[in-house]
Each structure stands twice: as C-alpha cells, then as structure tokens.
Gaussian input, Z-matrix of N, CA and C with variables (Angstrom, degrees):
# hf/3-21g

backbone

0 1
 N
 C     1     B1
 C     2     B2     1     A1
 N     3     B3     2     A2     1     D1
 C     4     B4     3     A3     2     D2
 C     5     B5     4     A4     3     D3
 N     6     B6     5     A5     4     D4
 C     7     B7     6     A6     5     D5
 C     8     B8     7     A7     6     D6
 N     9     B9     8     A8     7     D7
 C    10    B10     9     A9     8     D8
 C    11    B11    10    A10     9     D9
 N    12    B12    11    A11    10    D10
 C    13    B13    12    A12    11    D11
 C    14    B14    13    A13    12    D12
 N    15    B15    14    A14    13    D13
 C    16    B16    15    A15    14    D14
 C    17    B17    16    A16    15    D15
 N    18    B18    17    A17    16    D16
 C    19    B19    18    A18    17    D17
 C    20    B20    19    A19    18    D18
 N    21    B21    20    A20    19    D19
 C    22    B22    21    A21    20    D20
 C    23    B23    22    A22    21    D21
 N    24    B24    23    A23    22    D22
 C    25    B25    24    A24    23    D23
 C    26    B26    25    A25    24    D24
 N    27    B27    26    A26    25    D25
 C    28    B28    27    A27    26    D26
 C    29    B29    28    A28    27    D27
 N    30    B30    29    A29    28    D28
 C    31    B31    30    A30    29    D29
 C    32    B32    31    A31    30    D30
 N    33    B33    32    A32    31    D31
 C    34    B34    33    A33    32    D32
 C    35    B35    34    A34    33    D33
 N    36    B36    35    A35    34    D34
 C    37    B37    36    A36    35    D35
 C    38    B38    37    A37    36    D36
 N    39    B39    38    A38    37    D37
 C    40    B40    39    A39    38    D38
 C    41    B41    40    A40    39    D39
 N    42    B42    41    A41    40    D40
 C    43    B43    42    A42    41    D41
 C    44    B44    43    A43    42    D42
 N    45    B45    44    A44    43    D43
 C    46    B46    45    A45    44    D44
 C    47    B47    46    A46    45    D45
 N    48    B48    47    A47    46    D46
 C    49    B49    48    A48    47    D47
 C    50    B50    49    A49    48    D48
 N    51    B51    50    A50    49    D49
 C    52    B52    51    A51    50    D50
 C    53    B53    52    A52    51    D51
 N    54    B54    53    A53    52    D52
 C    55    B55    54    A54    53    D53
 C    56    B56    55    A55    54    D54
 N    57    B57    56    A56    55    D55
 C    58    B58    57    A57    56    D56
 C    59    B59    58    A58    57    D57
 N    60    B60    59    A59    58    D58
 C    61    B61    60    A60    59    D59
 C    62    B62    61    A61    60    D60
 N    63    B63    62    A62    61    D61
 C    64    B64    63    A63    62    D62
 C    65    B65    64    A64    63    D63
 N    66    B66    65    A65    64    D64
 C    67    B67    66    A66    65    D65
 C    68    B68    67    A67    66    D66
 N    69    B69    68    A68    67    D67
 C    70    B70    69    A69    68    D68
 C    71    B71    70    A70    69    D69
 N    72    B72    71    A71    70    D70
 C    73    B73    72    A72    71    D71
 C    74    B74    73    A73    72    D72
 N    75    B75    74    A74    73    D73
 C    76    B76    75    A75    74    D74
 C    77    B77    76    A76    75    D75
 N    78    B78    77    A77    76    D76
 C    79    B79    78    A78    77    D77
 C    80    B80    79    A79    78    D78
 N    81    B81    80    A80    79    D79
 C    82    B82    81    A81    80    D80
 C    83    B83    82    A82    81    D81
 N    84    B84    83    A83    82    D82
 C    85    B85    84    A84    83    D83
 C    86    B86    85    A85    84    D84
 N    87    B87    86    A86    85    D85
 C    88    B88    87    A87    86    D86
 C    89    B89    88    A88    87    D87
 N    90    B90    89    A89    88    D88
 C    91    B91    90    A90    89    D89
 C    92    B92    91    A91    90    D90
 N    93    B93    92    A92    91    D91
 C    94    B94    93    A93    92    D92
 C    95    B95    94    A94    93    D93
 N    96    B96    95    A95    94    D94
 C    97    B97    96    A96    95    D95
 C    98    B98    97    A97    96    D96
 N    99    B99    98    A98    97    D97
 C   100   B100    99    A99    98    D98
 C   101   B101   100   A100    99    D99
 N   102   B102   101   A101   100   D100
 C   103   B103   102   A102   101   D101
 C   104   B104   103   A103   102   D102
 N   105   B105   104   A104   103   D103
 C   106   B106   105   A105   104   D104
 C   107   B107   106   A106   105   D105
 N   108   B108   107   A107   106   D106
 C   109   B109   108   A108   107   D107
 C   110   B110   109   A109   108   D108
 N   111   B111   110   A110   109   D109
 C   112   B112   111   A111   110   D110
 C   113   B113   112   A112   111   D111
 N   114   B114   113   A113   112   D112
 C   115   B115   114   A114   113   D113
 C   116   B116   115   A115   114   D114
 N   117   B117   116   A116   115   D115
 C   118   B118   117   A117   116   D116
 C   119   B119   118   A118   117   D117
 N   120   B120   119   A119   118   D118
 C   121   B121   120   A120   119   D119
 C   122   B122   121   A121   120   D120
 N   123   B123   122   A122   121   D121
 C   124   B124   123   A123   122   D122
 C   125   B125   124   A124   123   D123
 N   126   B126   125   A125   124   D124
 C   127   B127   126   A126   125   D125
 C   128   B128   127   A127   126   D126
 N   129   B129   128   A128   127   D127
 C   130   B130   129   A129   128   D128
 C   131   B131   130   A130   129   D129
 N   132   B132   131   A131   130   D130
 C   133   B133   132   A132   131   D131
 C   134   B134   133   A133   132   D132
 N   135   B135   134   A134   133   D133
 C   136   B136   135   A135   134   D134
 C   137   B137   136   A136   135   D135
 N   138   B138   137   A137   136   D136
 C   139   B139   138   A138   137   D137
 C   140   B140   139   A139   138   D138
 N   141   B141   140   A140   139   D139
 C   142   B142   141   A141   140   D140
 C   143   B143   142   A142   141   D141
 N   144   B144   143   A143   142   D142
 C   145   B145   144   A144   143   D143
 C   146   B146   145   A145   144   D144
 N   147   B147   146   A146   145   D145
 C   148   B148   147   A147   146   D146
 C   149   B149   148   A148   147   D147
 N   150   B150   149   A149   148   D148
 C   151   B151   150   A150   149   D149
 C   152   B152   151   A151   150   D150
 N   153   B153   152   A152   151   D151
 C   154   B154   153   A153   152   D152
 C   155   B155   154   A154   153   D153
 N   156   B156   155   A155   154   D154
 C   157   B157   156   A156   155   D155
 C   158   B158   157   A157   156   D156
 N   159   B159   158   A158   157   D157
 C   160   B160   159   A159   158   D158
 C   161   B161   160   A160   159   D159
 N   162   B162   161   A161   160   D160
 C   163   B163   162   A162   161   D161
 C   164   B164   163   A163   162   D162
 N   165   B165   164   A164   163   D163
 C   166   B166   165   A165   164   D164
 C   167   B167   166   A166   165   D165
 N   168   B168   167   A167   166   D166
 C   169   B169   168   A168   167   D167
 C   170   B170   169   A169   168   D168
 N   171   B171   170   A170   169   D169
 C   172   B172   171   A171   170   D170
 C   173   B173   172   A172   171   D171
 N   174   B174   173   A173   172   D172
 C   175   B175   174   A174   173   D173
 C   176   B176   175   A175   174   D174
 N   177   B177   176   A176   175   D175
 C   178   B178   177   A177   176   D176
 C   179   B179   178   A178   177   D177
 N   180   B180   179   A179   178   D178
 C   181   B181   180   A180   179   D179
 C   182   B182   181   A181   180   D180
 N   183   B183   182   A182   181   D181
 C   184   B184   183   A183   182   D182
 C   185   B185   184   A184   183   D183
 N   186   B186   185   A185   184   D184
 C   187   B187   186   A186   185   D185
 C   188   B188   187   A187   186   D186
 N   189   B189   188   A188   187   D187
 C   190   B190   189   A189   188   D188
 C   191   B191   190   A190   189   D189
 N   192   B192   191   A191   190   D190
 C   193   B193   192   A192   191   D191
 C   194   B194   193   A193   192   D192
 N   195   B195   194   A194   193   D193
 C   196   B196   195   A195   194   D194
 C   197   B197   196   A196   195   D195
 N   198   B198   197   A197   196   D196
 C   199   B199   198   A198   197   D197
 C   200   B200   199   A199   198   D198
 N   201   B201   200   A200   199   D199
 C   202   B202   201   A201   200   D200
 C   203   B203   202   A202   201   D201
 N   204   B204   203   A203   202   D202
 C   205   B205   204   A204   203   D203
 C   206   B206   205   A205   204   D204
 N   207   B207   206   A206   205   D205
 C   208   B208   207   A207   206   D206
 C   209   B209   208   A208   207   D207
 N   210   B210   209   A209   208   D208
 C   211   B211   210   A210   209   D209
 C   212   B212   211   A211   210   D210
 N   213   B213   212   A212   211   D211
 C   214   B214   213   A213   212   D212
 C   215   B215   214   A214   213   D213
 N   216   B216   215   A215   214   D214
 C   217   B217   216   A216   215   D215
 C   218   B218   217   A217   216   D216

   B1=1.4446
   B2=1.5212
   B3=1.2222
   B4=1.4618
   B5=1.5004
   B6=1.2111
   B7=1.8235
   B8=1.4068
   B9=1.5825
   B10=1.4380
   B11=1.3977
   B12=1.2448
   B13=1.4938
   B14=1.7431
   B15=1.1463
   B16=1.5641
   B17=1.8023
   B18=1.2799
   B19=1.4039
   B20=1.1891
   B21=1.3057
   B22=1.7078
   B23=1.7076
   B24=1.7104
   B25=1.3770
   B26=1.2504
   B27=1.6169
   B28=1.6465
   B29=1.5015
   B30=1.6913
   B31=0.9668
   B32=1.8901
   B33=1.2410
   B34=1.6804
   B35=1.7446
   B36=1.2736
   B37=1.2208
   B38=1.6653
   B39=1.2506
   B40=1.5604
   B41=1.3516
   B42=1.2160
   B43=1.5723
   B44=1.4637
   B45=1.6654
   B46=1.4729
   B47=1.6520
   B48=1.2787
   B49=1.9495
   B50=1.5908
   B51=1.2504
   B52=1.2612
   B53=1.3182
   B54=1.4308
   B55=1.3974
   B56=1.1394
   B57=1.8034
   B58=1.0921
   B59=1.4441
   B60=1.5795
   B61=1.1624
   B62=1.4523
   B63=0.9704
   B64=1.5452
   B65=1.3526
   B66=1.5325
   B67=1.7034
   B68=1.5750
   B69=1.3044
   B70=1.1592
   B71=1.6312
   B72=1.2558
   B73=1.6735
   B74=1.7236
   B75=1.3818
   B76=1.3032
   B77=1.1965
   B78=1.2966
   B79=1.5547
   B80=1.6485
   B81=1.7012
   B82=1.7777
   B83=1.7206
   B84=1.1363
   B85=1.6122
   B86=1.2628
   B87=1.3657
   B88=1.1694
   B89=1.1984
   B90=1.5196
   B91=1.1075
   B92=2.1140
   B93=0.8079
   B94=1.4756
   B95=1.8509
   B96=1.4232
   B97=1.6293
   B98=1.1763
   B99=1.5903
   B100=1.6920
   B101=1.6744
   B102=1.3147
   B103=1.2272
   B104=1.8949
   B105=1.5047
   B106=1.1973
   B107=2.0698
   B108=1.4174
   B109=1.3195
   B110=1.9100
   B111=1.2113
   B112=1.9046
   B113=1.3853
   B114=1.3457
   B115=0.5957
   B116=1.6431
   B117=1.8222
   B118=0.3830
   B119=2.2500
   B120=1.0824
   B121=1.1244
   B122=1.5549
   B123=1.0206
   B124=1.3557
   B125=1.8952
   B126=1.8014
   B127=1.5257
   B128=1.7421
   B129=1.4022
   B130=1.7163
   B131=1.4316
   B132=1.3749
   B133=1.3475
   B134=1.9452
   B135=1.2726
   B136=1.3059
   B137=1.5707
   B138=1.1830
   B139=1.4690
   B140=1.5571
   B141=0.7232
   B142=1.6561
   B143=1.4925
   B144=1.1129
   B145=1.6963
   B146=1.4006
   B147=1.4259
   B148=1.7908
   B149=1.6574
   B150=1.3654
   B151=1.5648
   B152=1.5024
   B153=1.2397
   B154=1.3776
   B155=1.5132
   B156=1.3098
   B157=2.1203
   B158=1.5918
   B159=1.4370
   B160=1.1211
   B161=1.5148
   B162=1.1692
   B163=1.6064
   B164=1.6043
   B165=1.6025
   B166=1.0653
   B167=1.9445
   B168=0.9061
   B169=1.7372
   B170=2.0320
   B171=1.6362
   B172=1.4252
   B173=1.6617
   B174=1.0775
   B175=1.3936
   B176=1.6157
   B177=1.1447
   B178=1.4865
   B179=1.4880
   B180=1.2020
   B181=1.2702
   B182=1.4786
   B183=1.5796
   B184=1.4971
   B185=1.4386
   B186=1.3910
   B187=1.6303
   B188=1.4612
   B189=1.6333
   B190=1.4319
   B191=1.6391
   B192=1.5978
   B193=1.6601
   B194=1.6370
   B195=1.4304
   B196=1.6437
   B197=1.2551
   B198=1.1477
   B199=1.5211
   B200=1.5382
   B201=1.4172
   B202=1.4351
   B203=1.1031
   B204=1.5611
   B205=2.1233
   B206=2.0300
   B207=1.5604
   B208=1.3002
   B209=1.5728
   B210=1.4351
   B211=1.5980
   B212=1.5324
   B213=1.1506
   B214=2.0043
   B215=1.6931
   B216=1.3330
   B217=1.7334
   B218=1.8732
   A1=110.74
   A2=106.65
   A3=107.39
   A4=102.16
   A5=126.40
   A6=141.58
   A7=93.54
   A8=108.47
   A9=104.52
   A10=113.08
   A11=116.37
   A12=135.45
   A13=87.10
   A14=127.48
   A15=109.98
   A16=132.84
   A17=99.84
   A18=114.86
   A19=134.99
   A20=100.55
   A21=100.91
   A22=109.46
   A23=111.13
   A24=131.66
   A25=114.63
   A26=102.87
   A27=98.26
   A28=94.99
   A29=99.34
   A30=121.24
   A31=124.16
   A32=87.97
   A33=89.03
   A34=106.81
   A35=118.27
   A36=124.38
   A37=120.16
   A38=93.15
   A39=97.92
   A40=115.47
   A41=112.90
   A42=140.69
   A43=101.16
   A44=104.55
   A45=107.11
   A46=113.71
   A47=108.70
   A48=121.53
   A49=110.81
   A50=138.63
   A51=108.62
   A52=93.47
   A53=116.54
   A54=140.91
   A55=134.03
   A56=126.62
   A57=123.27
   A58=117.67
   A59=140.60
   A60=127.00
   A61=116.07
   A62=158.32
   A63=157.86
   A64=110.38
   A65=113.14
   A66=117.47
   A67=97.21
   A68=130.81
   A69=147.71
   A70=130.48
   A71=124.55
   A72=111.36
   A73=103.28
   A74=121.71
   A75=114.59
   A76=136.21
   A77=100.63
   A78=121.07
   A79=123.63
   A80=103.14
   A81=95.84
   A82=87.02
   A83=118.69
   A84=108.02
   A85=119.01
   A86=113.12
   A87=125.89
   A88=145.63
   A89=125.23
   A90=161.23
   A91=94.52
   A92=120.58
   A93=114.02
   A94=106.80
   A95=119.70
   A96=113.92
   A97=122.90
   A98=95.65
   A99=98.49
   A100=105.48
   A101=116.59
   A102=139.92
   A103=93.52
   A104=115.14
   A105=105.94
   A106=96.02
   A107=120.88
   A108=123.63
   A109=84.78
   A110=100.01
   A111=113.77
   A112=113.79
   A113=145.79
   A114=159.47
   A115=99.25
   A116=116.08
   A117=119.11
   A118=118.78
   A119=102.77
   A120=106.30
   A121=114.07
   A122=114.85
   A123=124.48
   A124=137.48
   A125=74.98
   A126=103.46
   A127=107.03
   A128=104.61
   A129=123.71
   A130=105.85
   A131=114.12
   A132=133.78
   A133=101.98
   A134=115.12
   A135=102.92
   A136=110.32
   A137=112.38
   A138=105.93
   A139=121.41
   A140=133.66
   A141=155.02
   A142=105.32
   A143=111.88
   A144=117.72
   A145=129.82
   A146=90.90
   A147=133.03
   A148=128.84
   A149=103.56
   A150=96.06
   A151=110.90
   A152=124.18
   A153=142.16
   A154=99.21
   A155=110.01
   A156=109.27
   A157=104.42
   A158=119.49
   A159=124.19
   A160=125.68
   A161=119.51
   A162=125.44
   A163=104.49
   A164=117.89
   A165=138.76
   A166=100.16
   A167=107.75
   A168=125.03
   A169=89.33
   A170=105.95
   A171=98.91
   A172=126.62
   A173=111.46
   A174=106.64
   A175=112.00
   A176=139.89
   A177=135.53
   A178=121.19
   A179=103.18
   A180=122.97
   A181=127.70
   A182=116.79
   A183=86.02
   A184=105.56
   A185=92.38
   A186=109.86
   A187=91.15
   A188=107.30
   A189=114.67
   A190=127.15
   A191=123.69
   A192=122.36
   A193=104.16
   A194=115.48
   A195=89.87
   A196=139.17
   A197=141.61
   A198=126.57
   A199=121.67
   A200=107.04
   A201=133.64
   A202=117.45
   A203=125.83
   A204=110.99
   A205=82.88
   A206=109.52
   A207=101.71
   A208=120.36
   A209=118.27
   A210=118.44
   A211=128.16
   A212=95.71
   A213=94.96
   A214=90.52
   A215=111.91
   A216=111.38
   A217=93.52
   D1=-35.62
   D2=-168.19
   D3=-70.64
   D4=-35.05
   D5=179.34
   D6=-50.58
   D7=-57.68
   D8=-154.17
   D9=-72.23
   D10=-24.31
   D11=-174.50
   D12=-78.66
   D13=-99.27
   D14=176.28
   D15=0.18
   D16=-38.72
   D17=172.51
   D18=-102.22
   D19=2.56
   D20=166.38
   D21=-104.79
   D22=-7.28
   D23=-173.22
   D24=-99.78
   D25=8.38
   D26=-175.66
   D27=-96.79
   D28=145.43
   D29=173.84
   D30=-75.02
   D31=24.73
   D32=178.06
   D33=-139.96
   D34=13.52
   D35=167.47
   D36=-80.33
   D37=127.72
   D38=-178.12
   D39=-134.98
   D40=127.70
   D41=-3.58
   D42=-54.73
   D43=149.79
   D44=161.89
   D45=-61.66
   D46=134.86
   D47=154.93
   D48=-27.98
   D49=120.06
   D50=144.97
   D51=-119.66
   D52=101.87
   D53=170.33
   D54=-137.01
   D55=102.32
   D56=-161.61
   D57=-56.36
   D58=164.44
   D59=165.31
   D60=-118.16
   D61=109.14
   D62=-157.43
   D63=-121.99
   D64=137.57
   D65=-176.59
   D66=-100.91
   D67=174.08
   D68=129.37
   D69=-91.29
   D70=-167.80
   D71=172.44
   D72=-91.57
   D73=31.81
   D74=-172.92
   D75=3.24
   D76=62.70
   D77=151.29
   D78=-117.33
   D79=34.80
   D80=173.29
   D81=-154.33
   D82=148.47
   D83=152.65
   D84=-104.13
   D85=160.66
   D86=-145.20
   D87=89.89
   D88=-9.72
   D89=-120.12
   D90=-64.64
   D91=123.88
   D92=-165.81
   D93=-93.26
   D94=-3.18
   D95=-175.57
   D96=82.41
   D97=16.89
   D98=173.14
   D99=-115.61
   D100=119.59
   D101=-152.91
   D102=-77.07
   D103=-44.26
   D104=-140.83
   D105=-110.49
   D106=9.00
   D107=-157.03
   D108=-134.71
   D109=149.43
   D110=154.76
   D111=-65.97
   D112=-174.06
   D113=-132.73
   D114=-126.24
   D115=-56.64
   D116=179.13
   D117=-63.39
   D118=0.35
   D119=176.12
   D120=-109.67
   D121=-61.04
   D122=165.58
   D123=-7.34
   D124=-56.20
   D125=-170.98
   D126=-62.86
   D127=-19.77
   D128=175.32
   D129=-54.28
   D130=-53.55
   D131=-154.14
   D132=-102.41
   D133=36.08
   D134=165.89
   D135=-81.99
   D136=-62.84
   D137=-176.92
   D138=-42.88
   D139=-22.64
   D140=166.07
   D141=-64.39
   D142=-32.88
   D143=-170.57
   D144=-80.23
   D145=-78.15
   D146=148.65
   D147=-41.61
   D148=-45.61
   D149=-172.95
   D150=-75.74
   D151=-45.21
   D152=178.12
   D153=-50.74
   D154=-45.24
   D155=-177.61
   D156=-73.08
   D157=-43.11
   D158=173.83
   D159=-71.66
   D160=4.79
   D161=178.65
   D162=-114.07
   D163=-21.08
   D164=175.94
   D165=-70.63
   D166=-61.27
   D167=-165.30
   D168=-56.09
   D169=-59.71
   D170=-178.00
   D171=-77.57
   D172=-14.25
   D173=153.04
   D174=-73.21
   D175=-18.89
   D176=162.52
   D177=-60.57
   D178=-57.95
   D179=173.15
   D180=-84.63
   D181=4.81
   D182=174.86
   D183=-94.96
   D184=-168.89
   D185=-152.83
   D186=-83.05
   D187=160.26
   D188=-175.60
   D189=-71.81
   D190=120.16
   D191=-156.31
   D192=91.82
   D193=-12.19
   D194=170.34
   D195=-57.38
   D196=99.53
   D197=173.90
   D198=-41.16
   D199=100.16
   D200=166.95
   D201=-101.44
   D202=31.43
   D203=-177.27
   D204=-129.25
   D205=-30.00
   D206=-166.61
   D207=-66.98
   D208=-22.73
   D209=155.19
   D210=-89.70
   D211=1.24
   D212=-178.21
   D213=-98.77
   D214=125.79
   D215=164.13
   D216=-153.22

C-alpha cells in the first residue's frame, strides 16, 4: 500500500491520480475504508459506499455531451 500510495503521489505521473488513499489499524486485509465497522461488517455495505463515489467520479469525468442523467434515477 505504501508503494501504491507513493505512486499515485508522484509528481511525474500523467495524468495526475486523483485518488484518495486511506489506512486502517492494519490488523485485517482487505481493509474496506470504513473507519467505524470490522471488516467483517463493512464488507456488507460496499455497494452502499462505492457506487454513489463511483457515479460521482463518472459524472466528473465523462467526456463532453455524454448522457449522464439517463442511468442515475
């Protein structure tokens, strides 16, 4: 993690990362970015998490004239 985090922070990557990086108390792998649940709970609640950040990221990024309203309901 720490590599990968180094490499999305280098200043010579192009396009720049915009990718958050988040630790846990590393004691599980897999660690899902939920601060306040185990792992074993957590892992329930990805879709709940993720999709909403990930529909967020592609409405940022898509390309200009894409239709972005016809899958969000």
């Amino acid at each position: 993690m720490y590599l990968a985090e180094q490499f999305l922070k280098s200043p010579t990557l192009n396009p720049p990362a915009d990718a958050p990086v988040d630790y846990g108390l590393r004691d599980e792998h897999c660690w899902s970015g939920d601060h306040a649940n185990i792992n074993a709970i957590s892992r329930l609640t990805y879709s709940n998490r993720f999709i909403p950040a990930m529909a967020a990221h592609w409405q940022r990024t898509a390309p200009s004239g894409a239709d972005t309203r016809s899958w969000r309901y």
